[in-house]
C-alpha positions in Angstrom: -58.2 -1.6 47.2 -62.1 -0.5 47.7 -64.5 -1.3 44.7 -68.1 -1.7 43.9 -69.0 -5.1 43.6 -72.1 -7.1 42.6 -73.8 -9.8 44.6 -76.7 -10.2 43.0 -79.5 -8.5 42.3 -79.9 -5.2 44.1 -76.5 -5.9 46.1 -74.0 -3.7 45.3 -71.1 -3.7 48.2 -68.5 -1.4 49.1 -65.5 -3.7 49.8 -62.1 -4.5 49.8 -60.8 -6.6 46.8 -57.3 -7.3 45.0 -55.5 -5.2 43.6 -55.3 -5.2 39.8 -52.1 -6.4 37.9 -50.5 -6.1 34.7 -51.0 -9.2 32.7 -50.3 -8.1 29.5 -47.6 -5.9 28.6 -49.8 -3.7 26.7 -51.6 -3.3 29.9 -51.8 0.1 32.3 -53.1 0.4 35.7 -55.1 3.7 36.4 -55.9 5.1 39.4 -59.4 6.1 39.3 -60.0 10.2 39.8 -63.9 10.1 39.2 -66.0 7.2 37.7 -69.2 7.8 36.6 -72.9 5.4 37.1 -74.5 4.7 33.7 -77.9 3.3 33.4 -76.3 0.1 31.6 -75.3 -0.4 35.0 -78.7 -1.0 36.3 -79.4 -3.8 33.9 -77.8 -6.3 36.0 -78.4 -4.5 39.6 -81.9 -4.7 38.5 -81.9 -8.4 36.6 -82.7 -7.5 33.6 -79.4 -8.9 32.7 -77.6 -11.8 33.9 -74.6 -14.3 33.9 -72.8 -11.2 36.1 -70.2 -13.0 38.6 -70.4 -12.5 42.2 -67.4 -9.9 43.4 -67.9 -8.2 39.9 -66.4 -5.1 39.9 -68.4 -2.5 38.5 -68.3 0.9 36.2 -67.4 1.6 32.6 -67.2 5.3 32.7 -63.4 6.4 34.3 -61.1 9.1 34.5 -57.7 8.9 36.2 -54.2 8.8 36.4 -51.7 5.9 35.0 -49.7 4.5 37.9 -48.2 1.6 36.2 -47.7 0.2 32.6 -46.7 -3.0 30.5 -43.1 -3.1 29.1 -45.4 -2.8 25.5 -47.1 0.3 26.1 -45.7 3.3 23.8 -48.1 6.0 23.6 -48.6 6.5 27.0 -46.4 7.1 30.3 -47.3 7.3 33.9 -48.4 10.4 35.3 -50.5 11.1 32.6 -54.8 11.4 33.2 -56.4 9.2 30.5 -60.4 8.7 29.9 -61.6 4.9 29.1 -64.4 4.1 26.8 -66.8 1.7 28.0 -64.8 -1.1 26.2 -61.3 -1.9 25.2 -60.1 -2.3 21.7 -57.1 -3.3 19.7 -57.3 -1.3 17.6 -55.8 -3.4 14.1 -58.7 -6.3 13.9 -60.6 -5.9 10.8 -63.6 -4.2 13.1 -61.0 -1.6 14.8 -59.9 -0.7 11.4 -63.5 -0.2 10.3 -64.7 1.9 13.5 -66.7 -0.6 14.9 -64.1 -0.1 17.7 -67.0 -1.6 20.2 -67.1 -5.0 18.6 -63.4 -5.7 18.6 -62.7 -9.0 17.9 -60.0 -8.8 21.3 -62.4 -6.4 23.3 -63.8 -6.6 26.6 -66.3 -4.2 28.6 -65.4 -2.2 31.9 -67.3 -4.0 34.3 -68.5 -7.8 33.1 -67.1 -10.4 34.2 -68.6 -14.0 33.6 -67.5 -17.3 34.3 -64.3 -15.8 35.9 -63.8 -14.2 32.6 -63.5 -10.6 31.5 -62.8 -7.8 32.9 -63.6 -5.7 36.0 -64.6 -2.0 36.2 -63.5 1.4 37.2 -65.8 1.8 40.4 -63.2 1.2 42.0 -59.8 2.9 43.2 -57.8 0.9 40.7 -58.5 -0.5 37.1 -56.4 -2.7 35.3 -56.9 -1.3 30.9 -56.0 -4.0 28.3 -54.8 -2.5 25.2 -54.1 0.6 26.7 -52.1 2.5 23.6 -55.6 2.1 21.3 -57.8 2.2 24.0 -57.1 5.5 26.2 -57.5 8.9 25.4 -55.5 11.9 27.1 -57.5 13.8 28.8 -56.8 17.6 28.9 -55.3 18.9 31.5 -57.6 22.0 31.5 -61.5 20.2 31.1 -62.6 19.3 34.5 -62.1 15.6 35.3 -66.0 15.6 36.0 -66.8 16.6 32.5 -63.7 14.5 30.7 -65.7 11.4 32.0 -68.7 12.5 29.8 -66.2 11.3 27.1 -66.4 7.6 28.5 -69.7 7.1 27.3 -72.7 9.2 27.5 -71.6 12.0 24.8 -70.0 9.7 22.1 -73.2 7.7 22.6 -75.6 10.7 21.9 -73.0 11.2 19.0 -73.2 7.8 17.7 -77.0 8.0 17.6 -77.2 10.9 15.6 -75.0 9.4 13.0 -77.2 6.3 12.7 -80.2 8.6 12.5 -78.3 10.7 10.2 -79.6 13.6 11.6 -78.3 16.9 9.8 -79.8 20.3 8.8 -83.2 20.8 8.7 -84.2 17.5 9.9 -86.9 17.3 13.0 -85.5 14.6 15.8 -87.8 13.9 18.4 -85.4 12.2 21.0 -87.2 9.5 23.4 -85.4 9.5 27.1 -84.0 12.5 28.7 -81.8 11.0 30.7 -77.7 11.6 30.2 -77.5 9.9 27.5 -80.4 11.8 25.8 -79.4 14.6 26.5 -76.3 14.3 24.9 -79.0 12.9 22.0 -80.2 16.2 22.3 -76.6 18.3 22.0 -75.1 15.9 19.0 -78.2 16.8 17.5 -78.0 20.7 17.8 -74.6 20.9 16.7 -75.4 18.6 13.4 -77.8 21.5 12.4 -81.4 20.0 13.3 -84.1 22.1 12.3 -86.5 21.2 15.5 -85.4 18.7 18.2 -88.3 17.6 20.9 -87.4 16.1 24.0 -89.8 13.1 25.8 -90.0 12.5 29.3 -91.4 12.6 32.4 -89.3 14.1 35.1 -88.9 18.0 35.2 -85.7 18.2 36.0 -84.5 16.2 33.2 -86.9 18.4 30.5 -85.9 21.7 32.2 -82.1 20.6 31.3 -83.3 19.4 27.7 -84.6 22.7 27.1 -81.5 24.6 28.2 -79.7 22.6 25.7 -82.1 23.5 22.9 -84.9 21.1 22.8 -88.6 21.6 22.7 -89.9 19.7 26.0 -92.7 17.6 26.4 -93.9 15.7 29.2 -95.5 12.4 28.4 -97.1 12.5 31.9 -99.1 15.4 30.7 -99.1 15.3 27.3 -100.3 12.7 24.4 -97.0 12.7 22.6 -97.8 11.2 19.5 -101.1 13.6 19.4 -98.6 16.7 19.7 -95.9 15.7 17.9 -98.1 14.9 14.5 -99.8 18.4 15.4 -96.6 20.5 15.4 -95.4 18.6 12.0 -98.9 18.6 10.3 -99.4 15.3 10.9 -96.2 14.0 9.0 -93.8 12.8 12.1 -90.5 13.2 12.6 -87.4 12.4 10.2 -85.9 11.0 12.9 -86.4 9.2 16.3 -83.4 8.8 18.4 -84.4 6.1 21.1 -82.4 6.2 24.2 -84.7 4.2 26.7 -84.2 0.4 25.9 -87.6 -0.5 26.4 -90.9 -1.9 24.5 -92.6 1.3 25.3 -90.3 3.3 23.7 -89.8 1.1 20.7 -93.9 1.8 20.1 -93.6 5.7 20.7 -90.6 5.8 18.3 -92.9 3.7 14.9 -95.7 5.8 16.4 -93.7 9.1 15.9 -91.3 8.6 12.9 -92.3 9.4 9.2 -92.9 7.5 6.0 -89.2 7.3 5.2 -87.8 8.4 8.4 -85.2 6.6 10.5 -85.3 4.9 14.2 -81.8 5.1 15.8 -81.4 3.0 18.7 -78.9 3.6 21.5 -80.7 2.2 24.2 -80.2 -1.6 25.5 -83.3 -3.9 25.1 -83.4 -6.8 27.1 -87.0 -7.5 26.0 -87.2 -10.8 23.6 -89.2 -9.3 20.5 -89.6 -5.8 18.8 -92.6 -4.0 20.1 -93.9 -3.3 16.3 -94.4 -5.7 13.5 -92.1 -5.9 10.6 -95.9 -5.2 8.5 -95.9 -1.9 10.4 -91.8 -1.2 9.6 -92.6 -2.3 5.6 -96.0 0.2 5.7 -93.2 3.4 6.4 -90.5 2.3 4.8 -88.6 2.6 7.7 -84.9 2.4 8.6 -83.8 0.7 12.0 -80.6 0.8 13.4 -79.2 -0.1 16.7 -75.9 -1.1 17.9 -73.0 -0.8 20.9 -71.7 2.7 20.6 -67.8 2.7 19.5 -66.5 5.0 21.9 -63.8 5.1 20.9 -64.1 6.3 18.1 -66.1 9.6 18.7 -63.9 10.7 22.2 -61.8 12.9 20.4 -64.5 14.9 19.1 -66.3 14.7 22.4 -63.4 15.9 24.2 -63.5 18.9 22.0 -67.6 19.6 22.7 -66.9 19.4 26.5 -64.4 22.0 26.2 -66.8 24.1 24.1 -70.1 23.1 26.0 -68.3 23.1 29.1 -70.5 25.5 31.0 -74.3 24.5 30.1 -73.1 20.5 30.1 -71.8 20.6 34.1 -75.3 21.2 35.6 -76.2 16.9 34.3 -74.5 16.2 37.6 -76.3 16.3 40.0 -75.1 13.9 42.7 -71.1 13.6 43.7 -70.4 10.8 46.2 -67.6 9.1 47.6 -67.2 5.4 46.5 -68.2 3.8 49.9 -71.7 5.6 49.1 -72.2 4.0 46.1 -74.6 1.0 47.2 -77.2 4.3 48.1 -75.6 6.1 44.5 -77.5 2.6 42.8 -80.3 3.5 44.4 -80.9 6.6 44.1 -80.2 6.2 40.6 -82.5 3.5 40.1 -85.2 5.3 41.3 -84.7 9.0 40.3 -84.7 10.2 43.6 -83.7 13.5 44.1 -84.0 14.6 40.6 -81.6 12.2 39.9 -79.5 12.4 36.2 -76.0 11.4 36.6 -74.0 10.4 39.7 -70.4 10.7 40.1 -68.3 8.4 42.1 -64.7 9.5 43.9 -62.6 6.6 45.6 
C-alpha cells in the first residue's frame, strides 16, 4: 500500500510499505476514506519530539471502511465506516473504566512507532486498529466523512478542554490558539453557555473563522492582549484560559490573563523542559492548572452529535483537500501556514 512515512526531520515520503495484518483477533483493518493532519504531527516532522522510527507511518485522525476483522471482534462487521481516536483503548483497565480512555494501560497512538514498537498511522490507505470493539465509533452514514474525522481529535479535544476549565454559564474564556483545535475550544465553549469567549491569534483567516463561531477576535500582532483583555473585564481577567498552543509563550499569556481563582486548561503539547511561570506566581492567584492527553474516546459520541448539528458553519476549517501522494507539500504547507492554512485533509 502507499503511506506517509517519516525519515527524519522534515522528511515525510510518499511510499509504498506493507500491508497491515491482523495480529490480534480483536483487531480490524480499515481502509482509509480521509485522514486528517494535526499539529501533533509537526512535533516530530519539526524535532521537537523524537525517538520516532524511520518508515513510521503517520496520522492519528481517520475515517474509513472495515475491510477485515479478528475472529474476536463483536461489535463491528465489515462494510461498516468507523472514526478512530487518536489512540486505542481497551476499554476494561482501571483507566478505561474511569474515562481516562487516553492513558489505557493496553493503549497505543495512531502514528508512533519506536524501537520497532507501536503502532503505525492512518495516512495511509490501510490501518491496522487494535482493540477495535472499544476503540471505533460508527460513523453516520449521513455526516460527511470530512466532518466525521473532526471526531478523531480536534473537537473532543476542544471538548476536553472545556471540561478541565470547567467552563459553563456566565464564565469569560479567553482561548489562546485559533488553530483547529481552538476553534473547536471556541465551539465547546459556546455550547457550555460561556458568557464572553475571546479568541488569540495572529492569522486572519483563523480569527475571521473564530468569530463566525462566536468569539470576540483579537489579533496579538496588533493588539497588547493582556492590555485589552484586563480592559474589557475591568481589569479582573478571565475565569478561564483554555491554552491550545503548547508553547512557553503561551503558558505566560495564559497566568498573564487568568483571574485570582480562575483556571488554566491545557490541551496543547509542551515540549519545552520547565513551566514558563513560577509556582510563586501560580500560589499569588490561587490558580488551578490542568493539562493532560485528551480521551477521545470518550467525548466522540457527543462530538458526532455537534458535527451533525454544526455541520454547516464547522466545514469551512478545511481548507486544503489533497491526495496522499501530496502530503510531503500537505506538511509543509501546514507547517508554515501557507495559504491560510487551518486544517488539511488527506485522500489515499
Amino acid at each position: 500500500m502507499k503511506a506517509l512515512t517519516f525519515h527524519a526531520p522534515g522528511d515525510i515520503r510518499h511510499e509504498e510499505v506493507a500491508d497491515p495484518q491482523i495480529e490480534d483477533d480483536k483487531d480490524v483493518i480499515v481502509r482509509v476514506e480521509v485522514a486528517g493532519l494535526c499539529g501533533s504531527d509537526l512535533h516530530p516532522y519539526c524535532g521537537r519530539e523524537t525517538g520516532l522510527d524511520i518508515g513510521t507511518v503517520m496520522g492519528h485522525e481517520f475515517v474509513g471502511e472495515i475491510v477485515k476483522a479478528g475472529s474476536s471482534v463483536e461489535g463491528l462487521v465489515v462494510g461498516e465506516r468507523v472514526v478512530a481516536p487518536f489512540s486505542t483503548n481497551c476499554g476494561e483497565c482501571s483507566l478505561c473504566r474511569q474515562g481516562l480512555t487516553s492513558r489505557c494501560e493496553h493503549g497505543q497512538l495512531f502514528g508512533w512507532v519506536e524501537r520497532a514498537a507501536g503502532l503505525h498511522g492512518g495516512q495511509a490507505e490501510l490501518v491496522r486498529v487494535p482493540y477495535a470493539d472499544s476503540s471505533l465509533v460508527r460513523a453516520p452514514v449521513e455526516l460527511d466523512a470530512e466532518l466525521a474525522l473532526f471526531a478523531a481529535d480536534i473537537l473532543p479535544t476542544g471538548l476536553f478542554s472545556t471540561e478541565m476549565g470547567e467552563v459553563g454559564p456566565e464564565k469569560v474564556v479567553a482561548v489562546v490558539g485559533c488553530g483547529p483545535v481552538g476553534l473547536m475550544a471556541v465551539v465547546s465553549s459556546r455550547l457550555r453557555g460561556a458568557r464572553e469567549i475571546f479568541a488569540i491569534d495572529s492569522i486572519a483567516e483563523r480569527l475571521r473563522v473564530a468569530t463566525g463561531l462566536g468569539a470576540e477576535a483579537i489579533d496579538r500582532e496588533e493588539t497588547d492582549v493582556v492590555e485589552a483583555i484586563l480592559g474589557k473585564t475591568r481589569g479582573r481577567g478571565v475565569d478561564v484560559v483554555l491554552e491550545v498552543v503548547g508553547s512557553a509563550a503561551a503558558s505566560r499569556l495564559a497566568i498573564d490573563l487568568v483571574r485570582p481563582g480562575g483556571v488554566i486548561a491545557t490541551a496543547g503539547f509542551h515540549t519545552e523542559p520547565q513551566f514558563a511561570f513560577s509556582p510563586g506566581e501560580a500560589y499569588d492567584k490561587n490558580l488551578t492548572y490542568r493539562s493532560g492527553r485528551c480521551p477521545a474516546r470518550r467525548f466522540m459520541g457527543e462530538a458526532l452529535e455537534i458535527l451533525n448539528r454544526e455541520e454547516a458553519s464547522l466545514s469551512e476549517l478545511i481548507t486544503h483537500r489533497l491526495p496522499l501522494e501530496k502530503g510531503p507539500e500537505a506538511y509543509r504547507i501546514f507547517e508554515h501556514k501557507l495559504d491560510a492554512c487551518i486544517k488539511v485533509v488527506l485522500r489515499p
